[in-house]
C-alpha positions, -999 to +999 in steps of 0.1 A: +000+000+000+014+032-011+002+070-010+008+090-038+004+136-044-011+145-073+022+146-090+028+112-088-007+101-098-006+119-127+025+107-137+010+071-130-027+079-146-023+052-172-023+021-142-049+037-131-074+040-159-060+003-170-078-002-133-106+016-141-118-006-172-111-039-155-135-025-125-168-040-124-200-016-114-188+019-119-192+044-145-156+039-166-160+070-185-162+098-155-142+074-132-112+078-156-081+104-153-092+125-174-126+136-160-110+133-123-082+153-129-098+181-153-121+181-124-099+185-093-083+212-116-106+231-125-143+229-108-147+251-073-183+245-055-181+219-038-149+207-053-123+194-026-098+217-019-082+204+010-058+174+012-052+149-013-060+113-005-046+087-033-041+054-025-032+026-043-023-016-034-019-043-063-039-024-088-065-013-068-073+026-059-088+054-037-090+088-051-099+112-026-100+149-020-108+166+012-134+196+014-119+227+027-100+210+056-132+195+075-118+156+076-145+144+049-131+137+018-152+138-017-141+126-051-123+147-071-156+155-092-179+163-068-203+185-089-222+156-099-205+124-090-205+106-118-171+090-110-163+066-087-132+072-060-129+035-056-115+019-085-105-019-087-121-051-069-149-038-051-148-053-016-110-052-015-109-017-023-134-012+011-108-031+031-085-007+016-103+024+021-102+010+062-071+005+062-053+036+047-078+052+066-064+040+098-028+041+088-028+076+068-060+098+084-057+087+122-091+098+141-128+098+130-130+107+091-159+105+061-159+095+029-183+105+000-189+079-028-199+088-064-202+068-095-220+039-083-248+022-101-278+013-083-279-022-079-241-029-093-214-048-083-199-018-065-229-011-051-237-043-037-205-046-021-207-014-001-242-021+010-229-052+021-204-041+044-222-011+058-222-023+090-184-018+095-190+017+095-201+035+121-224+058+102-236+045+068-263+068+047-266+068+006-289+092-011-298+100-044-272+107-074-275+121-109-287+095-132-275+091-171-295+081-199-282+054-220-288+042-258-279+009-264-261+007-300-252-032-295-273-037-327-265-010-345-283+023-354-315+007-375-325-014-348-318+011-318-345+036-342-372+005-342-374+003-303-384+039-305-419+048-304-435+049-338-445+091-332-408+092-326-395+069-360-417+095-380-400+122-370-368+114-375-373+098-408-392+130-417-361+150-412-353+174-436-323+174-457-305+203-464-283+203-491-269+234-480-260+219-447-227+202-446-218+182-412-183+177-403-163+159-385-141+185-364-114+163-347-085+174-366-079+209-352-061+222-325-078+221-294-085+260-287-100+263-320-127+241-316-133+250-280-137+286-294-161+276-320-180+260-296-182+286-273-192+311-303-220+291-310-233+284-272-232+329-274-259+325-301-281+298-280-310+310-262-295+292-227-270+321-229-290+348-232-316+336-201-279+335-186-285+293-176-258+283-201-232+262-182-206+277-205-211+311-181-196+295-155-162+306-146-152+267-136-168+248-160-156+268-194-116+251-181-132+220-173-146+214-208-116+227-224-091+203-205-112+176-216-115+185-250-078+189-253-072+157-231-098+140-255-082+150-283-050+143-276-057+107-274-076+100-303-110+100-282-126+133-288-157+129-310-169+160-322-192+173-352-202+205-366-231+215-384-225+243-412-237+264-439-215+284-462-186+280-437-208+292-404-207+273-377-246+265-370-246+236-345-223+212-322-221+180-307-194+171-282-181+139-269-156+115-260-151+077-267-132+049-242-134+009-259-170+007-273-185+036-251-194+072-258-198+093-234-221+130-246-210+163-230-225+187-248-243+203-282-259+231-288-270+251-321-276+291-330-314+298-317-322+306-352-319+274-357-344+267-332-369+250-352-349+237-382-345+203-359-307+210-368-303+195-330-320+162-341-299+159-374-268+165-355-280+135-330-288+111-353-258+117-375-233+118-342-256+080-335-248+069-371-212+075-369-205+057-334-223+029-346-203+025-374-177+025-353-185-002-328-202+018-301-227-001-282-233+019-250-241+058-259-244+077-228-268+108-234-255+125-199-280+133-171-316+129-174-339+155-191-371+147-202-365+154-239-336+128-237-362+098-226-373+096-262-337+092-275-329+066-243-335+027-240-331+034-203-322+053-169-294+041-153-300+052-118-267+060-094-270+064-060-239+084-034-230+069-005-217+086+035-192+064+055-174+076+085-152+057+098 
């Protein structure tokens, strides 16, 4: 058992995310390096700012940050929690969490989880030793919506509802509309046409746009850059004559995609530019052997698009 700064996890971020895909029960996209770090780096409220707590024994992990110096310790993306600070074999990582805990944060301490699926392997195994700790509480997470594209894209569109099959079949095609994939420039180009084209939507003028935030504009442009970088940044552009009009934003890891964001110019509002960009983004990752497409957190419009809700669920230790 070893604990590691920052520094030397980063350094060591490809053992890690090798960890993170054999780990059963856990979301692998938002548990990676990438999310955690770009994370830890760049979101504030309630991001941990206090001290570091990374832990790792034969290939299994804790990934810990504590808030503002109060001995409870969050992951490092604690905006959402999508990611899971234990990576590795699920119950061994508990008895590792216990003891590192004892060894390395002497005294009463508490642990947020994130990342956990309801009803998962990770899950289960935390339920199932709940009674080690002395407090034990989970509540509700943010839940994803998920497209399974196992089959490819036809048959994901014939488990839609038929009101639904129409509509996108009745899309209309634009032969002045050219959609292109975007991957091949450097990364603070793209982010900048992104972020032009979120200034055009109607999010940013009611001032709800998330790209207003101070924290998350840096947190979206690591990962783009990070994405890219690697050969996993997906990312299309809707145009006409040279104008960006519309974006879609994502990342792959194996046969997963993982959706950020998109967003198109509201005078575009009711071209259903927004759809076309979907179903083309859908088309392509099929093509390329996606079978899980992860639409992000729920919304209501996205339940028409989803096969299911993959419910996640937090979880309070103190030990």
């Amino acid at each position: 058992m070893r604990r590691l700064s920052v520094e030397e996890f980063t350094k060591e971020k490809c053992y890690f995310d090798e960890a993170v895909e054999r780990s059963p029960g856990l979301a692998r996209f938002c548990s990676s390096s990438l999310w955690q770090l770009a994370a830890l780096n760049c979101l504030k409220a309630p991001g941990p700012r206090g001290e570091h707590f990374i832990v790792e024994d034969e290939g299994d992990w804790l990934l810990f940050a504590e808030g503002e110096g109060n001995r409870i310790f969050y992951p490092f993306e604690a905006a959402w929690m999508f990611g899971s600070p234990l990576v590795g074999d699920p119950l061994r990582g508990v008895d590792l969490l216990k003891k590192a805990a004892l060894e390395y944060l002497p005294g009463r301490v508490g642990f947020c989880f994130g990342g956990v699926p309801k009803g998962g392997i990770l899950h289960d195994a935390l339920q199932s030793r709940r009674g080690e700790f002395l407090r034990y509480e989970e509540f509700p997470a943010t839940d994803c919506m998920m497209i399974d594209l196992g089959a490819g894209f036809e048959a994901w569109l014939e488990g839609r509802s038929r009101k639904f099959r129409k509509s996108i079949r009745q899309l209309k095609e634009d032969e002045s509309i050219d959609i292109i994939d975007a991957g091949g420039e450097d990364s603070q180009s793209l982010f900048d046409r992104i972020l032009a084209i979120q200034k055009q939507t109607y999010k940013w003028e009611e001032g709800t746009d998330i790209f207003l935030g101070n924290d998350y504009r840096p947190f979206y442009r690591s990962l783009l850059h990070g994405l890219q970088s690697s050969n996993d940044l997906r990312l299309l552009f809707a145009r006409r004559d040279g104008e960006d009009l519309a974006y879609i934003f994502g990342g792959v890891r194996g046969k997963a995609y993982r959706g950020f964001q998109m967003g198109y110019i509201e005078s575009e509002r009711k071209s259903g530019l927004g759809n076309r960009l979907q179903v083309a983004n859908l088309k392509a990752r099929a093509e390329e052997g996606v079978t899980v497409y992860d639409l992000g957190m729920h919304a209501e419009y996205k339940e028409r698009w989803a096969d299911r809700r993959e419910e996640f669920v937090g979880a309070f230790m103190v030990l």
